[in-house]
N, C-alpha and C positions, 0 to 999 in steps of 0.2 A: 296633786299632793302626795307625799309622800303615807304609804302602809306603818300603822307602829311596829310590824316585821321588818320594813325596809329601814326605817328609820334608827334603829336597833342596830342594824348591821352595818351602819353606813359610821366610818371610827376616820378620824385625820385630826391634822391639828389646825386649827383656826382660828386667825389673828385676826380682833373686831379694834377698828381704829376708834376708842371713848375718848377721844381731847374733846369731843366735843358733848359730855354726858352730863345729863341734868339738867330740869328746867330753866337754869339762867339762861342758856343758851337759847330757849323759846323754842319751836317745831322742831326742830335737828335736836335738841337735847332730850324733850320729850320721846321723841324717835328713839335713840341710840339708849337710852337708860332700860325701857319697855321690852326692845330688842335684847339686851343684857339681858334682862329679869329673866325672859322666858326663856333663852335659849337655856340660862343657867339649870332653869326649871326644869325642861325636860329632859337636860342629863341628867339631873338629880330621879326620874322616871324610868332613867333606862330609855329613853325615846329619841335620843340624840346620845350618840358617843363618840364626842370629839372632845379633845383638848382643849380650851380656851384659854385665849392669850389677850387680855385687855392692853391696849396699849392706852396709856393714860398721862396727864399732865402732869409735875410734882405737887401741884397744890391737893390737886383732885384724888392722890391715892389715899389718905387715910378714911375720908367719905367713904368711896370705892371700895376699900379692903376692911369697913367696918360691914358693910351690908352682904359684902358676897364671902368672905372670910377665904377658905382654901379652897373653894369650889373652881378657881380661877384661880390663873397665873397670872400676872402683871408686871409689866415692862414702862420704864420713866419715854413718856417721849415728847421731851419738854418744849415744842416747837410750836409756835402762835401758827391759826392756821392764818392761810392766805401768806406766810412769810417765804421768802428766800431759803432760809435754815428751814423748812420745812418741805421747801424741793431737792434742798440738796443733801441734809444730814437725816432726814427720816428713814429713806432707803435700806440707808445702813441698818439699822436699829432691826428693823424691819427682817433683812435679811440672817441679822445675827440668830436672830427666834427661829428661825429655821421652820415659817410656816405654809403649809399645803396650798392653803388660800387665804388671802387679806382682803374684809370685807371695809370698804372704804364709805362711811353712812351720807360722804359727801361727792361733790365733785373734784377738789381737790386734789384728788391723785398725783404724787410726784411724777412730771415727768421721766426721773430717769428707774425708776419701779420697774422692774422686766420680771418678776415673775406673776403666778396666777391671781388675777383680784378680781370681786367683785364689785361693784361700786351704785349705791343711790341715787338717783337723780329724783331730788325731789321738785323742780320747777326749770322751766327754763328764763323765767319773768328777768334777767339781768340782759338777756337777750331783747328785751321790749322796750325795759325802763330803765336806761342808761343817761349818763348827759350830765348837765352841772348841778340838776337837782336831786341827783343821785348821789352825792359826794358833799365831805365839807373839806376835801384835802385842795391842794393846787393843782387847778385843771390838768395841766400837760402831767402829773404823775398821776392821775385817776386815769386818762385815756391808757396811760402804760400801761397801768395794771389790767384794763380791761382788754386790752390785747394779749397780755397774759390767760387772763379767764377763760378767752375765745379758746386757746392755743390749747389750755393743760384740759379745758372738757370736751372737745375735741378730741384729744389723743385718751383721755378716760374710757368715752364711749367708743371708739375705737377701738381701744386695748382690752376693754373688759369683757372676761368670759361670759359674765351674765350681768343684767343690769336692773333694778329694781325700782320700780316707779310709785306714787301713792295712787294713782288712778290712772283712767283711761287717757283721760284727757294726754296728762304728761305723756303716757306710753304712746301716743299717737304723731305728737308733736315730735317729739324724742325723734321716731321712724323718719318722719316726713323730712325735719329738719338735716339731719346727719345720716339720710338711708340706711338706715340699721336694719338688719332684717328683725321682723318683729318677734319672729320667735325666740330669740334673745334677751328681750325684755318681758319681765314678767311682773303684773300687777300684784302688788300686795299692802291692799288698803289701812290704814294705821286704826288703832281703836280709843278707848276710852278707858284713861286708868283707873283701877280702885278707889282713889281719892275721891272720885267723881261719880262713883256708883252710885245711883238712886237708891238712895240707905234713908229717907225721911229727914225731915228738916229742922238743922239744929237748933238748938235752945234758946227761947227769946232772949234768956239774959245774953247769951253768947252773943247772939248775933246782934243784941244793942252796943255791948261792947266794943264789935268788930266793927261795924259802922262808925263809933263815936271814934276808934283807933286813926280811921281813913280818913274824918271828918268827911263825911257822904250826908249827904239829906237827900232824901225820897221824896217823889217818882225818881228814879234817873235809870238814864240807858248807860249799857255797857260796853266798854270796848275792851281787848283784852288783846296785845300782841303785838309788836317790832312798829317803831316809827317810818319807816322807806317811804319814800314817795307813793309808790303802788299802792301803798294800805287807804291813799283815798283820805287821810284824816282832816285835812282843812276842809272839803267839801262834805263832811259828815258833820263838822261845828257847823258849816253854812246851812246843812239841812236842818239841825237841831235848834237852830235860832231862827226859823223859817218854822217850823212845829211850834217854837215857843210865843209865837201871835196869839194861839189856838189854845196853847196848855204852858201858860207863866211860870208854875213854878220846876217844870221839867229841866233836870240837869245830866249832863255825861260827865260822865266818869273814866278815863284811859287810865288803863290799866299795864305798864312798862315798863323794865329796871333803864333807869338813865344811860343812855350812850350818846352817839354823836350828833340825833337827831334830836334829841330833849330840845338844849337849847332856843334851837329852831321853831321849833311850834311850840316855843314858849312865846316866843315874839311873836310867831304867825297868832295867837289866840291873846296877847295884849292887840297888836296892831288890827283885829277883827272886833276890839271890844267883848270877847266873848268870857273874860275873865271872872265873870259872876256865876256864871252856870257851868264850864267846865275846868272840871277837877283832873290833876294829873298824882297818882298816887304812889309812883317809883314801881320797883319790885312788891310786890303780893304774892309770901311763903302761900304754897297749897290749900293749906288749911285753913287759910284766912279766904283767898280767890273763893273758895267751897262756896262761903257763906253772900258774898259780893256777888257771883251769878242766882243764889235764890232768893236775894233779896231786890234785884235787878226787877224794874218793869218788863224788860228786852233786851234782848244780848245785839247789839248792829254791828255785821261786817263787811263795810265796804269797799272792800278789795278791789283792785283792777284785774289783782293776779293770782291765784293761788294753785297750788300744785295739789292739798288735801283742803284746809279750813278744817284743821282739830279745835278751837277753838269754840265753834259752834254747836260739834259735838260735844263736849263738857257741858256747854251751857243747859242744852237740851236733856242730857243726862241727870240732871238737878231741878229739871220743870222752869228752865226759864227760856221762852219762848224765843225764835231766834227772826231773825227781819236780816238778808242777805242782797246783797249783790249774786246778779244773774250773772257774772261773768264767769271763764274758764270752767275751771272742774267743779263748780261750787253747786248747780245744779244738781251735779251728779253723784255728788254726797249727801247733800241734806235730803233732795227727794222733794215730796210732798208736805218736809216737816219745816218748813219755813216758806216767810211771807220774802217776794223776791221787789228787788227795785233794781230800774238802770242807775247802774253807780257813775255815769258823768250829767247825771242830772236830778240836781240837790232840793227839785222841787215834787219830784215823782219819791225822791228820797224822806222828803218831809212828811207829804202823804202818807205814804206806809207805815212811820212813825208815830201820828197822829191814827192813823186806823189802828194801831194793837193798842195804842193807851186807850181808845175809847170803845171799844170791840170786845167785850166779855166773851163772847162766846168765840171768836176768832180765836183770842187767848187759848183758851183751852183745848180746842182744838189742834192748834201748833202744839202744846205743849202734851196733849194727849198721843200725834202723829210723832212727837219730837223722840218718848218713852220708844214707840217703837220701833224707829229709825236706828237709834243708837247700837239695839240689838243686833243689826245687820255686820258690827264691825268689832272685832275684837284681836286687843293684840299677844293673845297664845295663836287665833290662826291667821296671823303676819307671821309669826315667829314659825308657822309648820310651811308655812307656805316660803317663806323665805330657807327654811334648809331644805325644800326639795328643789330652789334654786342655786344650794352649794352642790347639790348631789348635780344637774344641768351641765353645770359647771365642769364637775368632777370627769362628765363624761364627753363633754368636749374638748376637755385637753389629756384625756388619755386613754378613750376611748373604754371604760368601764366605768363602775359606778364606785369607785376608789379611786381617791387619788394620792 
């Protein structure tokens, strides 16, 4: 990591690609927003002295330029990601800003991009969990596009001066998959925002409210995060109605803004019968999610794939207990501070569900382990550890520590 002497001295201009900024976008928006915050912060310290150039959507700049005001410059770069117009007219935009290095928070990268970037990879799971249950488009154009996907992260991790992972896990895969050499890739684990800080628990009138808003009835588990296949969700109904033998009046709660998966497990949980007990509640503003994980028996995430699981950390952040899936990097985040299950097997899944509803002292435990786990991760030092990978950067395309 970067000295606050070196950090101080270390001045360029740097274009952060925000299309994709703020929670709606779920873990890449939470990413990219926290990233802003802080980099903004420690210019504002003297601790970073770079230029900042948000490159942002039309919808998204008055949000954007209400919160950060002139601390930042901002650039329209009105192009859906994953689009055509976004490989081929980004570039431009890009290069008109005239900047040092463009940090890209995804894989994404325009192929025809030739100057210096750096770029995120925050999972490779589209590499694992591809197919027709991955799509709700017309097969033959989904395979295209994922021949795309192969092609343009490829040439990212390829192309990019430095590369940023949320954990080992990824940074290992990453190496292994596209031999990268690994010095190149540098871990810089995401944290837990303000919203989320263990600040004490809000007000019963509040939080009768916020419940009656969701139409939630308690005990119920929590889920909180993107519909993909990977997320494991029809086999976490089947584990929950496999618990519900044991504890009748247990419900889940998915927590999601509507996309192209809704639909779909909307049918999958009529066609399962599970319509009684789980609740699908759209998008959940911050302030509201706050109150939904502490009023939560247990937060379950059972992932097949995950590259962080910030998720679990919120939850744990606020004293609600977390019940994970052992796969990928999930381990290696939570720790000791969560109860683990094999997430392809709905009955070892039920178990574990049914041991924290009826397990007082396990509770507390997780959620005593959960307070200090959290501690481990915080995103000011993502954000120092992230510009001592522009300074990396700086110095392998031009051999000093300016670029």
């Amino acid at each position: 990591m970067l000295s606050n002497q070196n950090q101080a001295s270390f001045s360029f201009r740097l274009g952060l690609d925000a299309r994709m900024w703020g929670p709606k976008h779920t873990g890449i928006g939470r990413y990219v927003e926290n990233l802003a915050d802080q980099l903004i912060d420690l210019k504002s310290q003297n601790k970073f002295k770079a230029e900042i150039i948000l490159f942002v959507r039309k919808d998204d700049l008055a949000t954007i330029r209400k919160k950060y005001g002139s601390k930042v410059n901002y650039k329209i770069a009105d192009f859906p990601h994953y689009s055509l117009k976004e490989q081929l007219f980004l570039p431009k935009i890009l290069k008109e800003a005239h900047c040092d290095l463009v940090h890209f928070p995804h894989f994404n990268v325009s192929l025809f991009y030739q100057a210096p970037f750096a770029v995120t990879i925050h999972d490779l799971t589209k590499h694992s969990f591809g197919g027709q249950k991955a799509t709700t488009r017309f097969l033959p154009f989904y395979y295209l596009k994922y021949l795309a996907y192969k092609m343009i992260i490829r040439q990212a991790v390829k192309k990019a001066a430095i590369i940023f992972t949320p954990s080992n896990f990824v940074k290992n895969q990453l190496a292994k998959q596209y031999k990268v050499d690994p010095s190149k890739i540098i871990v810089t684990y995401e944290g837990v925002g303000e919203k989320f800080a263990r600040s004490g628990k809000t007000d019963e009138t509040t939080r009768r409210q916020i419940l009656s808003l969701y139409r939630l009835n308690k005990p119920y588990l929590l889920y909180v995060g993107n519909l993909y296949p990977h997320k494991n969700i029809p086999l976490l109904i089947e584990a929950v109605k496999r618990a519900r033998q044991k504890i009748p009046a247990l419900n889940l709660v998915i927590v999601c803004g509507r996309n192209v998966f809704w639909q779909r497990l909307k049918q999958e949980i009529k066609a399962s019968q599970s319509e009684n007990f789980v609740r699908l509640t759209g998008f959940v503003p911050d302030e509201d999610l706050k109150v939904l994980y502490q009023e939560a028996t247990a937060f379950v995430f059972p992932s097949l794939s995950e590259g962080f699981g910030l998720p679990g950390l919120e939850a744990a952040s606020l004293g609600c207990p977390v019940i994970s899936s052992n796969a990928t990097s999930l381990p290696e985040i939570y720790g000791s501070a969560a109860l683990y299950f094999n997430p392809h097997n709905p009955q070892d899944m039920a178990e574990k569900i049914i041991k924290i509803c009826e397990d007082e002292k396990l509770r507390e435990n997780l959620i005593k382990k959960g307070y200090q786990q959290v501690k481990k991760y915080s995103w000011e030092k993502m954000a120092k550890e992230t510009i001592a990978g522009y300074e990396k950067a700086a110095i392998r395309h031009t051999g000093n520590s300016k670029i």
